[in-house]
Structure formats: C-alpha cells, structure tokens
C-alpha positions as CSV (number, residue, x, y, z in Angstrom):
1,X,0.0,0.0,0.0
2,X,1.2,3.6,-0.6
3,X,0.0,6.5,0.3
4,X,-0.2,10.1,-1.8
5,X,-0.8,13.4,0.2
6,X,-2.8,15.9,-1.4
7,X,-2.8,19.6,-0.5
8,X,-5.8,22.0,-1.0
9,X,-5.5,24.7,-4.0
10,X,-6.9,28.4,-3.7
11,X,-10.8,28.3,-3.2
12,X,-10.9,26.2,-0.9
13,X,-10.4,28.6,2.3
14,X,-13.2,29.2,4.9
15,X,-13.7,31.1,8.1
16,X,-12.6,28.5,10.7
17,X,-10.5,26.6,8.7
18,X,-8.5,24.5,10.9
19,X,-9.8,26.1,14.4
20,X,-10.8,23.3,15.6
21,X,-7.3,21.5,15.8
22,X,-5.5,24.8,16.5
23,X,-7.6,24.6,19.9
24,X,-6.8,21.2,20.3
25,X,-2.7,20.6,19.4
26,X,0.2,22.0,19.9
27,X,2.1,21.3,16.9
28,X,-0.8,23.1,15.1
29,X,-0.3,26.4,16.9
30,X,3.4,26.5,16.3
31,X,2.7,26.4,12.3
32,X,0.2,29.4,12.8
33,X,2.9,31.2,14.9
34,X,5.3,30.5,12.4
35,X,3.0,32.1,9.7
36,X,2.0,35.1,11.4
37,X,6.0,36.2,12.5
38,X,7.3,35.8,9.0
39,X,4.0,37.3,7.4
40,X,4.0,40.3,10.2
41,X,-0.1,39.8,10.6
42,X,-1.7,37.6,12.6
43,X,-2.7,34.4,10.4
44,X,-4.6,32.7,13.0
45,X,-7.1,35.9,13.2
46,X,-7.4,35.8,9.4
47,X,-8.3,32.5,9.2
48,X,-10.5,32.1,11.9
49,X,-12.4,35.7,12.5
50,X,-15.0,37.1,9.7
51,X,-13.0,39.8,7.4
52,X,-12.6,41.3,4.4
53,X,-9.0,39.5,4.0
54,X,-9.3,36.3,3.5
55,X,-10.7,35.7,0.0
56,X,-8.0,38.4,-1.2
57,X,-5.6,36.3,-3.3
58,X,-2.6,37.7,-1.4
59,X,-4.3,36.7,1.8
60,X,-5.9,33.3,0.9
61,X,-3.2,31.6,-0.3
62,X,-0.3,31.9,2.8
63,X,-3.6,31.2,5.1
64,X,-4.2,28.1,2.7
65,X,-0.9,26.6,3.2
66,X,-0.6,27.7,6.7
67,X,-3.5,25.8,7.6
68,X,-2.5,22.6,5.2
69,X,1.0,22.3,6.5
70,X,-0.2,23.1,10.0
71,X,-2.2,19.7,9.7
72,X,0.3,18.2,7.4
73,X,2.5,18.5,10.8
74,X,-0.7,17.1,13.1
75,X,-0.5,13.7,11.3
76,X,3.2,13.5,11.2
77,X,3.3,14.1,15.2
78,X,0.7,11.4,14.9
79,X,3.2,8.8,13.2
80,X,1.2,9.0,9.7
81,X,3.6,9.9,6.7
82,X,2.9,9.9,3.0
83,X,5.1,7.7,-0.1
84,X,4.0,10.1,-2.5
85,X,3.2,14.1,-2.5
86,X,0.8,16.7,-5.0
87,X,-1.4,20.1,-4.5
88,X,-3.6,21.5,-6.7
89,X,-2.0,24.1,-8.2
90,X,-1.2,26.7,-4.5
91,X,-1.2,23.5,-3.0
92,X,2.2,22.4,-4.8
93,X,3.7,24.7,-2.5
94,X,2.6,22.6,0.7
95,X,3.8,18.9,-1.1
96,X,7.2,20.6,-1.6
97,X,7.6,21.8,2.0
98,X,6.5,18.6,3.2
99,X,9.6,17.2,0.9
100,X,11.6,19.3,2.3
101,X,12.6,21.5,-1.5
102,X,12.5,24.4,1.0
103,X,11.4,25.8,4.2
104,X,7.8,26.9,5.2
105,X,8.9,30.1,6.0
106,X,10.5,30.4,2.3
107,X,7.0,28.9,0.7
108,X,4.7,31.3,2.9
109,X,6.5,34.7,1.7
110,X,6.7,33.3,-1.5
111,X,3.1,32.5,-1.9
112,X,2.2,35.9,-0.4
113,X,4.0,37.6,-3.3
114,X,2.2,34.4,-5.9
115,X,-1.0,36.0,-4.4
116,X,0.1,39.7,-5.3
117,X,1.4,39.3,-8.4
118,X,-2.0,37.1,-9.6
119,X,-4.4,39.4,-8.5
120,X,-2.3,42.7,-9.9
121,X,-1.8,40.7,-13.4
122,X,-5.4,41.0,-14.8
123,X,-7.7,44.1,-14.3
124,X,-10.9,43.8,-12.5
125,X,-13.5,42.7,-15.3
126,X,-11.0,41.6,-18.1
127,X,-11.0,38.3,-17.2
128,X,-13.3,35.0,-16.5
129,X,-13.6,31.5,-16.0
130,X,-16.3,28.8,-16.5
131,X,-16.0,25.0,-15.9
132,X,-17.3,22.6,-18.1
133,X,-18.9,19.6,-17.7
134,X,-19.4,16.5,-19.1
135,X,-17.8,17.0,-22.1
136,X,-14.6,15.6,-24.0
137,X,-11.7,17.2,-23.4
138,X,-11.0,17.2,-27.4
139,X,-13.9,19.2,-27.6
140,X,-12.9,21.8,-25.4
141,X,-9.8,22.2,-26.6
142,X,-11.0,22.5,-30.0
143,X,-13.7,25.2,-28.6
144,X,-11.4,26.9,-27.0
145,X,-8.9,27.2,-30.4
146,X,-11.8,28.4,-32.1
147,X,-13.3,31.3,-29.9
148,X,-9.4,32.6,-29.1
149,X,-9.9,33.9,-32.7
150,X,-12.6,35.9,-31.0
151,X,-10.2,36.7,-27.9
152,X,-8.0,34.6,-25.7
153,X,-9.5,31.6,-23.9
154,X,-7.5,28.4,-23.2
155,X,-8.4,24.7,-21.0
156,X,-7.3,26.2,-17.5
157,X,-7.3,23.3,-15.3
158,X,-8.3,19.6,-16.0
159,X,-9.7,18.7,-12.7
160,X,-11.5,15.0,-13.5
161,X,-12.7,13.3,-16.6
162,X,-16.7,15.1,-16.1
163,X,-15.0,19.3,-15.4
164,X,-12.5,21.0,-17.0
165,X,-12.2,24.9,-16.3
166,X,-11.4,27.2,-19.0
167,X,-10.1,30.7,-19.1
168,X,-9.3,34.0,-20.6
169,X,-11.0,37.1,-21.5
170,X,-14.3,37.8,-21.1
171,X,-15.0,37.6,-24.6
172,X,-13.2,35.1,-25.3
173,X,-14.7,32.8,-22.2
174,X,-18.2,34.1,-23.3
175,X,-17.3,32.9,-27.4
176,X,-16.2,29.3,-26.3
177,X,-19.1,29.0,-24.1
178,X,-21.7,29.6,-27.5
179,X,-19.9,27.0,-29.2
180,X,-19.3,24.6,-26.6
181,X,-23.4,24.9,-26.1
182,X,-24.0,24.8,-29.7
183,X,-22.0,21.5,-29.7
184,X,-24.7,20.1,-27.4
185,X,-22.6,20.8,-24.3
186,X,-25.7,21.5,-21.3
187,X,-23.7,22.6,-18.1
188,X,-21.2,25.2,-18.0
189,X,-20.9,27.0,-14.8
190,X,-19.4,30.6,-14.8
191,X,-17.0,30.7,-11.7
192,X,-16.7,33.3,-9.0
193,X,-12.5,33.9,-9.1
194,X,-11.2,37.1,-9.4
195,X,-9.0,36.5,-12.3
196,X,-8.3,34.3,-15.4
197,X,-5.6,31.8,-13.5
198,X,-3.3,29.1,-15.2
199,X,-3.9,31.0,-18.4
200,X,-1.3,33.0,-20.6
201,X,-3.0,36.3,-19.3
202,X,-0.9,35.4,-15.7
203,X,1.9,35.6,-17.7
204,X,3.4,38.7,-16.1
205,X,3.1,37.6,-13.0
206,X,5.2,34.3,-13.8
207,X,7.6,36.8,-14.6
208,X,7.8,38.5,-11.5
209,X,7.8,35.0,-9.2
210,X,10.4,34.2,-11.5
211,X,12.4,37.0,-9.8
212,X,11.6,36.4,-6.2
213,X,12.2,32.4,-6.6
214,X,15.3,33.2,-8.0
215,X,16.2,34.1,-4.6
216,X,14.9,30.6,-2.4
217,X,17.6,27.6,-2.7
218,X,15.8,24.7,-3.8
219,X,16.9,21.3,-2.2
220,X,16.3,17.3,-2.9
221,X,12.8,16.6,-2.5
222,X,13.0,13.6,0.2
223,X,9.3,12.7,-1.0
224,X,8.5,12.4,-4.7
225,X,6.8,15.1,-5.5
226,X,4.2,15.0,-8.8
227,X,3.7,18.4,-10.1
228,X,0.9,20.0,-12.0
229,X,2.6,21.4,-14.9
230,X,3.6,18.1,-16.2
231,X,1.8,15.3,-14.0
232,X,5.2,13.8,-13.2
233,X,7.9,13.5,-10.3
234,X,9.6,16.9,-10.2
235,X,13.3,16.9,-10.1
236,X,15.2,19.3,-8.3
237,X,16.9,21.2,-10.9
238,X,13.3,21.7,-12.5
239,X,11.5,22.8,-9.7
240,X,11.8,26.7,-9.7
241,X,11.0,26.8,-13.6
242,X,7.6,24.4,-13.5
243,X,6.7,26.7,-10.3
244,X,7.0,29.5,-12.8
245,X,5.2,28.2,-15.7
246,X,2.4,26.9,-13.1
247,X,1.1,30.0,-12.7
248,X,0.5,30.5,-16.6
249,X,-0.2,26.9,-17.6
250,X,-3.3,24.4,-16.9
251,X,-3.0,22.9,-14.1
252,X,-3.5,18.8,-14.9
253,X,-4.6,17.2,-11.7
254,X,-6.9,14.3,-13.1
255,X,-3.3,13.3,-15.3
256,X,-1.3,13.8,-11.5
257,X,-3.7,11.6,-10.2
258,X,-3.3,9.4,-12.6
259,X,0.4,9.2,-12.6
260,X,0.3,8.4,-8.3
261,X,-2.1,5.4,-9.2
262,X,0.4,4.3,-11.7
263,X,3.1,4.7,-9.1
264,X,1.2,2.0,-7.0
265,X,-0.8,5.0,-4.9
266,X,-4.1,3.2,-3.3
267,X,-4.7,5.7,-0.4
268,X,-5.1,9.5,-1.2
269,X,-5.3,12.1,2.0
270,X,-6.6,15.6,1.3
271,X,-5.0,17.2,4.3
272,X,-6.1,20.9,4.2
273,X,-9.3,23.0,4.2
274,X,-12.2,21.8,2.1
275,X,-13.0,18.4,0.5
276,X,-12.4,19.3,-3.5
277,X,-9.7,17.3,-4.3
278,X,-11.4,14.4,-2.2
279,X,-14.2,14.7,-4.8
280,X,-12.3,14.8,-8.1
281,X,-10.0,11.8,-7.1
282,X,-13.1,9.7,-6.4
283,X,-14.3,10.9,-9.9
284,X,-10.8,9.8,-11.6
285,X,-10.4,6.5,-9.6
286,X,-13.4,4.5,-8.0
287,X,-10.9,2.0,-6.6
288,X,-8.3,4.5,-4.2
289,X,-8.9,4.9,-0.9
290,X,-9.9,8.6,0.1
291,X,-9.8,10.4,3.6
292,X,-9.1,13.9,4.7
293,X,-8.4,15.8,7.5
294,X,-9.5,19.7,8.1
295,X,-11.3,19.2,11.8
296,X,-11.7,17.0,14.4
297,X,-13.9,14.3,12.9
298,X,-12.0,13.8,9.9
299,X,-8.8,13.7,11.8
300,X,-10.2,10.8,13.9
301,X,-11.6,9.0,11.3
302,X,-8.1,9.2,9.4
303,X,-6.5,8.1,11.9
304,X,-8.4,5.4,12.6
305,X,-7.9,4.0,8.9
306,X,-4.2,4.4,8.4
307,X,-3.3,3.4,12.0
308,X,-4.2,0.1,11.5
C-alpha cells in the first residue's frame, strides 16, 4: 500500500478553517505562529475571524498553506507519513515543503507575493472562467482554439474526466461557451474567481515569481513530488522553472492523479481546508482509498484508517 498526500488549492479557504485542531494541538499552533512572525499579521485571526481579507488572493493563499502544513505537521506528530506528495495548483507549495525542497517560512513569503502578483496581473472585469462539464476534453480544446480567434481563452485546469475549467478574456470565455453549447454541451458553470488563473493572461506575474524564486535555494525533494505542470515526479533542478510556468499553464490534476495510481498510490489524503480534491479523485479513480483531515472528525476518522 502507498500512500499520496494531497494539498488543498486556492478556493478552498473558509472562516474556521483549521480552528478546531488549533484549539486542540500544539504542533498546530506552532505552524500558525510561524506564519503570522514571517508574514507580520496575525494568520490565526485571518483565518479564523470574519474579514474582508481572506478571499483576497494575497491573503488566501499563505492562510491556505498555513492551515494545510499546520495539519500536514498534526498527522506527522501522529506517526502517519505519506510515499507520494501533490497540491492543486497553491497547494504544490505545501507537497514541496512537506519534501523538504525548501522551508515553510520560504514557501509562505513566496506565496504571499504568488498571491500579489496574480491578483495585480489582470484588471478587475478583463478576465473569466467557466467549468465545463461532461464534455470531451477534445472538444474543449477545439472550442477553446476556435473562440481565441474571437479573444484569448485556453483549457485552464483539468480537474477529473466530467470538469475541465477554462479561461481567458471575457470575450473570449463568453465565445467558447456559444460554441461549446451549440455543440450540445448542457452545463457550463461561470465561476466566482477574481482572475483568469493558469492561463497566458498570468503571464506577467510568472515573470515577477520568477524573480523572487530566483532568490529561495531549492533542495532534494525527500518525498517524490508529482507536479501540475507536467503530471510527473519533479526533479530538483526543474522545480523553480515548473513553479513559474504553473502560474501561466493548466493545471493537470486528473493526469497527477493518474500518474500516483500508476506509481502503486491506493490511499489519497486531502490534508487541508475543504474536501475538493477528495471529490475529483473519487471521480478519476473508483478503486483508491480517500480520507481527509480539516477538523476534528475527519482527523479521527483518518486516523483510525491508516493506523491500522
């Protein structure tokens, strides 16, 4: 039996995410206290108290992976470790700490700048996404090739075999959603994000993470570590330049969980706020094993499976 981690993306944060076992542990706290000295705001407070903060990019993604390594640290106090590693997309970030590519205090400032340089890379109102379902990826892509004609929109992330988001420009989003329906595709949901991510439109802020990773030493993963950008194991040299390209590329999780199944991966844990990636790994493989752990409950009940 081996076992992947899986760490939540962006979207999944909530007020209270993780409250419950900071109340409870130790090792949790620490993490938060980590967070909220290197970050000089207190993380904790963000995550836990109504604001106006959290679902700002630049805020939601260091409290996303302060939360996820928090209780990636819980279950290794508690003697459970993984084979394998992934995140969906901000989540990559969390599977290369836990690897040990580079420190937590390295990942959280350079996610908080990942956050700024997203949200500052597309106006307010020139971008949009959409996911698709229940419809061929072929037929996407090709919808997608057609309406760019129109404006830029491109397959944004390929989440399980029945959703795949696209992305672009409102025009362009809006073009490949008329053909898509004229093609006989019924469900296409417009998504609330506020900007166009893992398409080329991010591509300026790629650039400037490009700059601030070329500052972070990157080290051996000691956990293989499959990355989005390419749905394989990540090699060291080739880390900084897929964390770059991540940001501007689709992100190709149903092919990453592919690849862990094929690496002899039975048992998936979604250690993090939220239950997503729990629900599109059950879509890409009825057979796996799936648990998480964000609370109480869902701790124990981990636990109790992989402590066998």
């Amino acid at each position: 039996m081996a076992t992947a981690f899986v760490y939540s993306g962006q979207g999944a944060q909530y007020f209270g995410m993780g409250q419950e076992l900071y109340n409870e542990y130790a090792v949790v706290r620490t993490v938060f206290e980590e967070a909220s000295a290197t970050l000089g705001y207190d993380v904790a407070e963000l995550c836990f108290q109504e604001n106006d903060k959290l679902h700002l990019t630049e805020y939601t993604q260091p409290a996303i992976l302060t939360v996820s390594y928090a209780l990636d640290q819980l279950l290794a106090e508690k003697g459970i470790q993984p084979d394998f590693v992934a995140g969906l997309s901000l989540g990559e970030y969390t599977a290369l700490v836990k690897a040990n590519a580079f420190s937590f205090n390295e990942a959280i400032s350079l996610v908080a700048k990942r956050g700024k340089y997203m949200s500052e890379a597309v106006p307010a109102g020139r971008g949009k996404m959409a996911a698709v379902m229940n419809a061929e990826r072929s037929v996407i892509e090709e919808s997608c090739r057609e309406a760019s004609e129109t404006a830029y929109v491109a397959p944004a992330n390929y989440n399980m075999p029945t959703q795949i988001v696209i992305g672009g420009e409102i025009e362009g989003v809006d073009k490949a959603i008329e053909i898509l329906e004229s093609k006989g595709v019924k469900r296409i949901i417009p998504l609330n994000v506020s900007g166009p991510f893992h398409t080329a439109l991010l591509h300026p802020a790629a650039e400037k993470l490009e700059v601030a990773l070329s500052e972070v030493i990157v080290d051996e993963p000691k956990i293989p570590v499959v990355g989005n950008t390419e749905a394989t194991i990540v090699a060291r040299d080739a880390i900084k330049g897929l964390l770059v390209r991540q940001i501007e590329s689709p992100v190709l999780w149903e092919d990453s969980v592919r690849k862990l199944v094929e690496l002899g991966v039975d048992t998936f844990v979604e250690v993090g706020p939220g239950t997503t990636l729990s629900k599109f790994i059950k879509k890409i493989n009825k057979e796996v094993a799936v648990y998480n752990v964000e609370d109480l409950k869902s701790l124990n009940k981990t636990l109790e499976a992989l402590q066998k």
